[in-house]
DOSE-453077 format. One record per residue (C-alpha): residue number from 1; residue in three letters; x, y, z. Coordinates in nm, 2 decimals, padded with zeros to 4 digits. Layout:
<atoms>
+-----+------+--------+--------+--------+
! pos ! code !     px !     py !     pz !
+-----+------+--------+--------+--------+
! NUM !  ala !      X !      Y !      Z !
...
+-----+------+--------+--------+--------+
</atoms>
This chain:
<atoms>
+-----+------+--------+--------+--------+
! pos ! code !     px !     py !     pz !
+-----+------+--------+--------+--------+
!   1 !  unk !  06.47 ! -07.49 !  09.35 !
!   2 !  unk !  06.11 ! -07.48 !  09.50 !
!   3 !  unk !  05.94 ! -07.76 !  09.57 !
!   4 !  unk !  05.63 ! -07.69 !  09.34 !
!   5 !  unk !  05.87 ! -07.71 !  09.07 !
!   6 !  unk !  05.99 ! -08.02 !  09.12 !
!   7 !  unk !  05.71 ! -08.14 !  09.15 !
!   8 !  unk !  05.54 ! -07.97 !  08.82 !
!   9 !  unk !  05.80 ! -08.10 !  08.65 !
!  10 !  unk !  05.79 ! -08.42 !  08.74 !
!  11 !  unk !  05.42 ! -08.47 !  08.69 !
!  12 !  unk !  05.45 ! -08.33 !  08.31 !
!  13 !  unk !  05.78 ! -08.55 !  08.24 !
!  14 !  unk !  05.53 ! -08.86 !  08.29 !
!  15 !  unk !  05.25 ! -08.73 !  08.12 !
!  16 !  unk !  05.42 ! -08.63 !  07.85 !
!  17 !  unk !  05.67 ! -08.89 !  07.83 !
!  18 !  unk !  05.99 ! -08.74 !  07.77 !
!  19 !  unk !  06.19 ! -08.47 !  07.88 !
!  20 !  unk !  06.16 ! -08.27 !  07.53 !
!  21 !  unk !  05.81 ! -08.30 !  07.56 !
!  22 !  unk !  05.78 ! -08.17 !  07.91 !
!  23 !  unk !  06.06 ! -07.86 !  07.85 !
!  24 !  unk !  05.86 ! -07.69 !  07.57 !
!  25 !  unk !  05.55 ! -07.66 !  07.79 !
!  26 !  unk !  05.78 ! -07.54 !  08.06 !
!  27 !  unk !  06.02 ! -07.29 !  07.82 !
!  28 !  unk !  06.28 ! -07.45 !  07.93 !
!  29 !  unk !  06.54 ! -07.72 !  07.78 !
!  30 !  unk !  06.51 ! -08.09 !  07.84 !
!  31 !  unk !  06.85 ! -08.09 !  08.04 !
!  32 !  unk !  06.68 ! -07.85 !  08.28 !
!  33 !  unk !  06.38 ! -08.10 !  08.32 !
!  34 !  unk !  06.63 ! -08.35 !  08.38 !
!  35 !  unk !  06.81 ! -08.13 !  08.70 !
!  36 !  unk !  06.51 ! -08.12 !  08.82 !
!  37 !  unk !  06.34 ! -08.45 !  08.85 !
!  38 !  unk !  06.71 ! -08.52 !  08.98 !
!  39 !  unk !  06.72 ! -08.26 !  09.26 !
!  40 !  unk !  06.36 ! -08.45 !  09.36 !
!  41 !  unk !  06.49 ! -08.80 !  09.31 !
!  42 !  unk !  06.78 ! -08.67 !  09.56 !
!  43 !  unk !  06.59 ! -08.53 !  09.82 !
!  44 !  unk !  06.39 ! -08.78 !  09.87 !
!  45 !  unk !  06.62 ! -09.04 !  09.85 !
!  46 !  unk !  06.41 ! -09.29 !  09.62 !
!  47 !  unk !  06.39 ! -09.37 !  09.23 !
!  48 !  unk !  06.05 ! -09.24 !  09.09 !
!  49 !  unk !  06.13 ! -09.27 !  08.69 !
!  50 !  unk !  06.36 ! -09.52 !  08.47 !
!  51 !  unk !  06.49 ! -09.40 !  08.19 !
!  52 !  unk !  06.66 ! -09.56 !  07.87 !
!  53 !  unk !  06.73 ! -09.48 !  07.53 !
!  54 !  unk !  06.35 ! -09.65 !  07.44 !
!  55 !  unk !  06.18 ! -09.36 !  07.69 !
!  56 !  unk !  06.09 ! -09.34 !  08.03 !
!  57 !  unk !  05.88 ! -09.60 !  08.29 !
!  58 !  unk !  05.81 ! -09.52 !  08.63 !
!  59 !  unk !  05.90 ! -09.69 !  08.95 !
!  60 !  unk !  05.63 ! -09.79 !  09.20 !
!  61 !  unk !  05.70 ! -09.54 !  09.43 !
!  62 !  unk !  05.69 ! -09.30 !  09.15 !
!  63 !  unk !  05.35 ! -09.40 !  09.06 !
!  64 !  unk !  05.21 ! -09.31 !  09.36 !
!  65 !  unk !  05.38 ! -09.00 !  09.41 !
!  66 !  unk !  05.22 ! -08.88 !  09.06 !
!  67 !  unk !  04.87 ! -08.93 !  09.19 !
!  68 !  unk !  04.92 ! -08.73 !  09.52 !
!  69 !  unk !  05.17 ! -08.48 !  09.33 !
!  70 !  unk !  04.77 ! -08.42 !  09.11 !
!  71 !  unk !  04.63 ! -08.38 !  09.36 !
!  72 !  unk !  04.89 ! -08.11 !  09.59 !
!  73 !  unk !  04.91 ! -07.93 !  09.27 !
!  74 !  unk !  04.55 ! -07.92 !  09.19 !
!  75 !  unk !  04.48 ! -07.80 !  09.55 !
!  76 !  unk !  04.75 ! -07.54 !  09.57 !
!  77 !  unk !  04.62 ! -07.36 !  09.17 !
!  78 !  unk !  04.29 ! -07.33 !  09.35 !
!  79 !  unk !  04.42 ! -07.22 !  09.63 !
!  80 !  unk !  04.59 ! -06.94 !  09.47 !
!  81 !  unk !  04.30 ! -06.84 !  09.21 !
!  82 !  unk !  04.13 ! -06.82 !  09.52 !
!  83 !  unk !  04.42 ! -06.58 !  09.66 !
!  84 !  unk !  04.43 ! -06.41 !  09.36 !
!  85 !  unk !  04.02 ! -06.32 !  09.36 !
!  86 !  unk !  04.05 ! -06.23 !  09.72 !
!  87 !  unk !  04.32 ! -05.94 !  09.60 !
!  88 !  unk !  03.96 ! -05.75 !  09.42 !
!  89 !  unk !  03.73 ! -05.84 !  09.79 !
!  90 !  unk !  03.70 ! -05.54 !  10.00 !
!  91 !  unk !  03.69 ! -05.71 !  10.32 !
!  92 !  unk !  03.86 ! -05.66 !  10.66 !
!  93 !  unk !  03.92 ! -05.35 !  10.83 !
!  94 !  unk !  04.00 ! -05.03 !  10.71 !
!  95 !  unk !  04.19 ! -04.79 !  10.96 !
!  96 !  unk !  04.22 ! -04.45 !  10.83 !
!  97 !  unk !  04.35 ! -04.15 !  10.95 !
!  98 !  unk !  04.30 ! -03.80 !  10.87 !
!  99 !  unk !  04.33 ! -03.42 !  10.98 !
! 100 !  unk !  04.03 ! -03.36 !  11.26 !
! 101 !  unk !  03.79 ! -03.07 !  11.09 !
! 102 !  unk !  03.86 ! -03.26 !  10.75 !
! 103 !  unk !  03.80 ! -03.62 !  10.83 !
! 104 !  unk !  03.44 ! -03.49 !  11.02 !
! 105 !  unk !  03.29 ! -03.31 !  10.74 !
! 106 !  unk !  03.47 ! -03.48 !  10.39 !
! 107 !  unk !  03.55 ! -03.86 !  10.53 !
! 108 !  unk !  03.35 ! -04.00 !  10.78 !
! 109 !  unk !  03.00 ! -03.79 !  10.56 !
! 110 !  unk !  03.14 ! -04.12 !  10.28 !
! 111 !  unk !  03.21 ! -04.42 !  10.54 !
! 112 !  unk !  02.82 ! -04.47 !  10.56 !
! 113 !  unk !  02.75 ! -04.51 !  10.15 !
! 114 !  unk !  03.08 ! -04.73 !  10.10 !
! 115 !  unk !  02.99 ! -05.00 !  10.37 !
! 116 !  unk !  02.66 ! -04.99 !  10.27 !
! 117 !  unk !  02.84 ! -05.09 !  09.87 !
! 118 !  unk !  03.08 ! -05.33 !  10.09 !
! 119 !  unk !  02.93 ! -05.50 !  10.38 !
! 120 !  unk !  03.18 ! -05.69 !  10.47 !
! 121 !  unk !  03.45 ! -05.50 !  10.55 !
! 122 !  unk !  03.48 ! -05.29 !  10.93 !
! 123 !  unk !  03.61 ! -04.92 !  10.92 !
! 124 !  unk !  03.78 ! -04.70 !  11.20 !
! 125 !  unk !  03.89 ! -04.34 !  11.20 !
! 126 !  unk !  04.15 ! -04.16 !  11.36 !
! 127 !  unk !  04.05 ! -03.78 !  11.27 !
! 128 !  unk !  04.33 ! -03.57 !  11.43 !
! 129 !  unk !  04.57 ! -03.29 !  11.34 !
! 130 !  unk !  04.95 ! -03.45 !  11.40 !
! 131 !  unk !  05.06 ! -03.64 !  11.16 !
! 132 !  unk !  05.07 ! -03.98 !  11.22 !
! 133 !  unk !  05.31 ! -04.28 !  11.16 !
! 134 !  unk !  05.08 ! -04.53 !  10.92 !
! 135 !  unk !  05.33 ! -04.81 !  11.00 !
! 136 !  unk !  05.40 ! -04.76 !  11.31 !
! 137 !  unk !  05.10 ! -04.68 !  11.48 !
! 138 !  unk !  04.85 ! -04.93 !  11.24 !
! 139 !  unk !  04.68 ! -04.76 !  10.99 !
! 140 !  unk !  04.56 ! -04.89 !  10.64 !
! 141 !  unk !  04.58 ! -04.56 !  10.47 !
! 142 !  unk !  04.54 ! -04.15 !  10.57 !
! 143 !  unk !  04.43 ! -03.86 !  10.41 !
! 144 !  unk !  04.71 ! -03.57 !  10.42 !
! 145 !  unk !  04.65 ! -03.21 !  10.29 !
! 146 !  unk !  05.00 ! -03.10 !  10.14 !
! 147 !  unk !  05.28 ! -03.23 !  10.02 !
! 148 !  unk !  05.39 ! -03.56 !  10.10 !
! 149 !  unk !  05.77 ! -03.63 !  10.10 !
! 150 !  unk !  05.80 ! -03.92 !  10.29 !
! 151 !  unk !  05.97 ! -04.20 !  10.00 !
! 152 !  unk !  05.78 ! -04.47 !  10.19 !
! 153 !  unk !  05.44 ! -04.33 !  10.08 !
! 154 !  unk !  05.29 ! -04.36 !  09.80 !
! 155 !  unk !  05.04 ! -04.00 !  09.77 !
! 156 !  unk !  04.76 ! -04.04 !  09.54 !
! 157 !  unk !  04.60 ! -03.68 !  09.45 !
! 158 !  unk !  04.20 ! -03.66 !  09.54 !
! 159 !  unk !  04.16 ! -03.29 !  09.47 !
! 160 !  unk !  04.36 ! -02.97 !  09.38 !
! 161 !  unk !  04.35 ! -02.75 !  09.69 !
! 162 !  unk !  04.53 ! -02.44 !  09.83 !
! 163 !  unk !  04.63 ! -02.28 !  10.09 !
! 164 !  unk !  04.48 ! -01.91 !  10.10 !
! 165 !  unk !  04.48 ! -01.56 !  10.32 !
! 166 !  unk !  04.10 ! -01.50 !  10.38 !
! 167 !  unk !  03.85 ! -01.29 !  10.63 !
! 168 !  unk !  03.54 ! -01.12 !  10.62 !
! 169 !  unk !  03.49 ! -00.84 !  10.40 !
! 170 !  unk !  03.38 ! -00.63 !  10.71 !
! 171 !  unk !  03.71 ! -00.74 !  10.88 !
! 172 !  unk !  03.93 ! -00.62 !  10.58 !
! 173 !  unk !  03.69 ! -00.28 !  10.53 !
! 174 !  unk !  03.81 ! -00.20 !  10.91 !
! 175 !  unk !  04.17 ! -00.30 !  10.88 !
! 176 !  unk !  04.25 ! -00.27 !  10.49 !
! 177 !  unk !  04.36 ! -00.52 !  10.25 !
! 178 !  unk !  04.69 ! -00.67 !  10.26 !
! 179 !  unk !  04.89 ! -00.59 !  09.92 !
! 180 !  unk !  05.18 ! -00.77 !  10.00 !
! 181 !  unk !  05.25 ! -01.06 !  10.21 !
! 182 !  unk !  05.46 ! -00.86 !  10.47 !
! 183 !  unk !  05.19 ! -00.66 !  10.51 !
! 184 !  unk !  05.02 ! -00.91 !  10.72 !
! 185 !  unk !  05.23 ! -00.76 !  11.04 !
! 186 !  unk !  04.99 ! -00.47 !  11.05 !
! 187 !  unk !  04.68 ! -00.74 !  11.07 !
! 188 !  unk !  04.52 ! -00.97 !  11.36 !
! 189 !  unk !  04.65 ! -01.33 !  11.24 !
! 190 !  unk !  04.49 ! -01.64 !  11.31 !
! 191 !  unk !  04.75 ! -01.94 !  11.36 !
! 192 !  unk !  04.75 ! -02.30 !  11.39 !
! 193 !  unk !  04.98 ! -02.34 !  11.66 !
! 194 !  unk !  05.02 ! -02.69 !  11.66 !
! 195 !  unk !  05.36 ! -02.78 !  11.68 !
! 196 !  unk !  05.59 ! -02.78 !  11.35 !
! 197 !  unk !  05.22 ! -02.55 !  11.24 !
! 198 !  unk !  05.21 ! -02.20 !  11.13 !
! 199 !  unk !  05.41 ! -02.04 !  11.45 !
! 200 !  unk !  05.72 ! -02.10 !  11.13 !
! 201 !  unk !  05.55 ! -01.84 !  10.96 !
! 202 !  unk !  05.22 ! -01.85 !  10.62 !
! 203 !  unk !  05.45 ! -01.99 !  10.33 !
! 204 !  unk !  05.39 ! -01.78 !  10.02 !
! 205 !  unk !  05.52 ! -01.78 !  09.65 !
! 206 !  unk !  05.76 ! -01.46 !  09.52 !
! 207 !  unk !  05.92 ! -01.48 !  09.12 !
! 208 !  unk !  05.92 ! -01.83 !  09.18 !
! 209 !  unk !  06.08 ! -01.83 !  09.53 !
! 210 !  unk !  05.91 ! -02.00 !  09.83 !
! 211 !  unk !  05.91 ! -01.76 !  10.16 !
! 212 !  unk !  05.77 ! -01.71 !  10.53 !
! 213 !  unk !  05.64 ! -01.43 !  10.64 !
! 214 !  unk !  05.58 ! -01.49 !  11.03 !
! 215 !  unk !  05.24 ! -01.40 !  11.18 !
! 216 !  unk !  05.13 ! -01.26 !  11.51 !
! 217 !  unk !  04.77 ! -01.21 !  11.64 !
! 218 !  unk !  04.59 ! -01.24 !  11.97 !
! 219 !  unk !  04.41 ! -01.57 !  11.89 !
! 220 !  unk !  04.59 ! -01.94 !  11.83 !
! 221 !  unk !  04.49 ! -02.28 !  11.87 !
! 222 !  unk !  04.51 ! -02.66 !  11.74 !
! 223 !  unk !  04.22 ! -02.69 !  11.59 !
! 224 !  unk !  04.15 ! -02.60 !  11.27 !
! 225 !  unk !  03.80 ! -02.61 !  11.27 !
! 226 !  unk !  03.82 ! -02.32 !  11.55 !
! 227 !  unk !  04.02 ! -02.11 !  11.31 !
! 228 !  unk !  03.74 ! -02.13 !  11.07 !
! 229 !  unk !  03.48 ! -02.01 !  11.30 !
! 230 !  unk !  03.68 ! -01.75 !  11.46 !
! 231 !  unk !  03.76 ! -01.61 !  11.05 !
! 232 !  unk !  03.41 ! -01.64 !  10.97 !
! 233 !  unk !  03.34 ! -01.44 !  11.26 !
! 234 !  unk !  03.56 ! -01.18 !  11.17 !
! 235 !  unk !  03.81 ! -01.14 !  11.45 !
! 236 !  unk !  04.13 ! -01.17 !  11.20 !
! 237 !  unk !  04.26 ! -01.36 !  10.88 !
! 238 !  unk !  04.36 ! -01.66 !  10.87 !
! 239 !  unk !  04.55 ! -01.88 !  10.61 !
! 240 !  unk !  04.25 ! -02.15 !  10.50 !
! 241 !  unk !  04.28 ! -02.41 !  10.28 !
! 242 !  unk !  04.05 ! -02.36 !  10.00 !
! 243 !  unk !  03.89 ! -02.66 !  10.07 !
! 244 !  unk !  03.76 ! -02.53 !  10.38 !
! 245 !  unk !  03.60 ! -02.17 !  10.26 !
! 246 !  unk !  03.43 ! -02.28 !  09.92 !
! 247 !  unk !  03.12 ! -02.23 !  10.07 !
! 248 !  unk !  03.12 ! -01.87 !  10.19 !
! 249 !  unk !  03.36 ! -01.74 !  09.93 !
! 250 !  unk !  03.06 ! -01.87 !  09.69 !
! 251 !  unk !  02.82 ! -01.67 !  09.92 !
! 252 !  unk !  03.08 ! -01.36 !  10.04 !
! 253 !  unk !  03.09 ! -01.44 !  10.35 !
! 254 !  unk !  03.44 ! -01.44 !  10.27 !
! 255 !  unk !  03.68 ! -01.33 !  10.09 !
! 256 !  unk !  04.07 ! -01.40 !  09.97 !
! 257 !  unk !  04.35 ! -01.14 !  09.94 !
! 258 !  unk !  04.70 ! -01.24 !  09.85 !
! 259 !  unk !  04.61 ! -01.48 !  09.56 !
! 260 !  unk !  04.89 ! -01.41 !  09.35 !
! 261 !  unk !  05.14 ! -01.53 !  09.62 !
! 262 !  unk !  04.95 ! -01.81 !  09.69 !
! 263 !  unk !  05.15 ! -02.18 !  09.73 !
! 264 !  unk !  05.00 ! -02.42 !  09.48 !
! 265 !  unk !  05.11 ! -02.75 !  09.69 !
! 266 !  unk !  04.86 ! -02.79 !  09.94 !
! 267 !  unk !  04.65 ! -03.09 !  09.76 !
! 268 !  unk !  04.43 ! -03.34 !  09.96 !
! 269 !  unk !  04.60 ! -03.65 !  09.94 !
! 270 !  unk !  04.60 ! -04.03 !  09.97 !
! 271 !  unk !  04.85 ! -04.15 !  10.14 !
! 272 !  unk !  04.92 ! -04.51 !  10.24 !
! 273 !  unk !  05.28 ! -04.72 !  10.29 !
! 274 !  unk !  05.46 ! -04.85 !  10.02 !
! 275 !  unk !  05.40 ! -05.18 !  09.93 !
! 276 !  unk !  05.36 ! -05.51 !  09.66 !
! 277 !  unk !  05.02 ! -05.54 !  09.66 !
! 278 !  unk !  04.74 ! -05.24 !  09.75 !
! 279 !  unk !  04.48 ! -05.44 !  09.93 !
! 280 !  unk !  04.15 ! -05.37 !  09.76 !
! 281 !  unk !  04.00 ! -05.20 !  10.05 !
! 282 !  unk !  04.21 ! -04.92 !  10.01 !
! 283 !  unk !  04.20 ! -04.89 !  09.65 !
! 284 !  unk !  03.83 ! -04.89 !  09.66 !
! 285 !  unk !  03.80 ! -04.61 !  09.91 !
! 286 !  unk !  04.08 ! -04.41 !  09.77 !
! 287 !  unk !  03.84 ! -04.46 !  09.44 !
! 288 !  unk !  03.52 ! -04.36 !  09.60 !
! 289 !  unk !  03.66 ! -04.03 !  09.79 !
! 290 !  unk !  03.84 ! -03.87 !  09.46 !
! 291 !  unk !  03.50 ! -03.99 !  09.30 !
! 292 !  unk !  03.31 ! -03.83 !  09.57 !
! 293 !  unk !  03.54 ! -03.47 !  09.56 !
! 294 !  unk !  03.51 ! -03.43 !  09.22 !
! 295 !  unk !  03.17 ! -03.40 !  09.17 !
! 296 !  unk !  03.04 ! -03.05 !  09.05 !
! 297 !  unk !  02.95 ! -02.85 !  09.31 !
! 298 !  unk !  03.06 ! -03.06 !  09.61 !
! 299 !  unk !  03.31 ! -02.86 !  09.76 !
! 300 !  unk !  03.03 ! -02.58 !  09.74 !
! 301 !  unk !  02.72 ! -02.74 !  09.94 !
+-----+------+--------+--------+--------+
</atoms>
């Protein structure tokens, strides 16, 4: 039995002045009351109440320890209102993490209008393309482009996004355009070659049945933000989130083939540890980044 209960029990027992009293503001029956002004009465060694059949009185020493027991508990309800208030604060520091090319142009672009909403509260980025440990390694919260199937994350969907074949339409007027997903051996591809990237192979969606086709061109990097450039350039296809390309498939700059086997599961993502209580930072900026993505037209400017 915690101490705060003992004690709240003991101060309503003598305001209330009996044990019947005291148990139906509780919800709990006077012989419960009774264990527990007993369990204080033993630990601390001394008598604090009489009690007879004509009601109760208390001792000396339990006089005084009503007056400071007011007191504690007054302190510790505003303490914890004050707790509780805290939980809706966005405060602290916020360490976020998310992939390099993604976390320049759709996460850091926000930082500057949310601190300017919340000026208390101190924000780093970590904009890279491994995937990080959040426990591990410290951060609050990252942004994750895919599916998420670690159980120890909770994922919270910001936008619906896929994962596309795309080039220029001059590249695919000198090369052709691929019908099939195998077809793709006969064409210059662009891969992410980070590792665990696409050197496995561009996933794609048959009758229902996830495949890999593997990819070869003369061109491969880490970063996707290269990719992009060296697509929009023309010097092979590359498999783009759609995220990524909104922009220039809006102005033709670029174009998709392959659609119909495209995997729907690519979404941009919240991600951030499991746990009790999300601190409001991370709710809030979770909030202002699906607010932010869904706006019409964003993903085209």
């Amino acid at each position: 039995m915690d101490r705060y209960t003992e004690l709240r029990s003991f101060v309503l027992v003598a305001e209330k002045g009996s044990f019947a009293a005291a148990a139906l503001v509780e919800g709990v029956t006077p012989v419960v009351m009774g264990r527990r002004l007993d369990a204080l009465e033993k630990r601390l060694g001394v008598k604090l109440m009489h009690r007879s059949t004509r009601g109760l009185a208390l001792t000396e020493l339990g006089e005084q320890l009503l007056d400071q027991s007011r007191a504690l508990l007054r302190e510790f309800d505003e303490l914890e209102r004050a707790v509780g208030a805290g939980r809706d604060l966005v405060r602290g520091h916020l360490v976020v993490s998310a992939p390099a090319a993604f976390g320049r142009r759709h996460v850091a672009p926000h930082a500057t209008a949310f601190k300017a909403l919340h000026p208390e509260l101190r924000m780093s980025f970590n904009f890279t393309d491994s995937v990080v440990d959040l426990v591990r390694e410290g951060y609050d919260m990252a942004i994750r482009i895919g599916e998420v199937t670690d159980p120890n994350y909770v994922a919270v969907r910001l936008f619906p996004n896929r994962r596309v074949v795309c080039g220029t339409p001059d590249y695919f007027e000198r090369h052709g355009i691929p019908r099939q997903p195998e077809d793709l051996a006969r064409h210059n591809c662009l891969a992410f070659n980070l590792a665990g990237g696409q050197q496995r192979g561009w996933s794609f969606l048959r009758d229902g049945r996830l495949f890999a086709v593997r990819v070869e061109g003369d061109l491969a990097c880490n970063d996707g933000e290269l990719l992009y450039g060296w697509v929009k350039q023309g010097l092979g296809v590359g498999w783009r989130s759609t995220w990524e390309i909104q922009a220039e498939l809006k102005r033709g700059e670029l174009v998709t083939v392959l659609d119909e086997f495209a995997v729907p599961s690519y979404d941009i993502q919240a991600v951030y540890p499991q746990q009790r209580h999300l601190p409001a930072k991370v709710r809030r900026f979770i909030e202002h980044l699906r607010a932010s993505y869904n706006r019409p037209g964003y993903w085209e400017e």
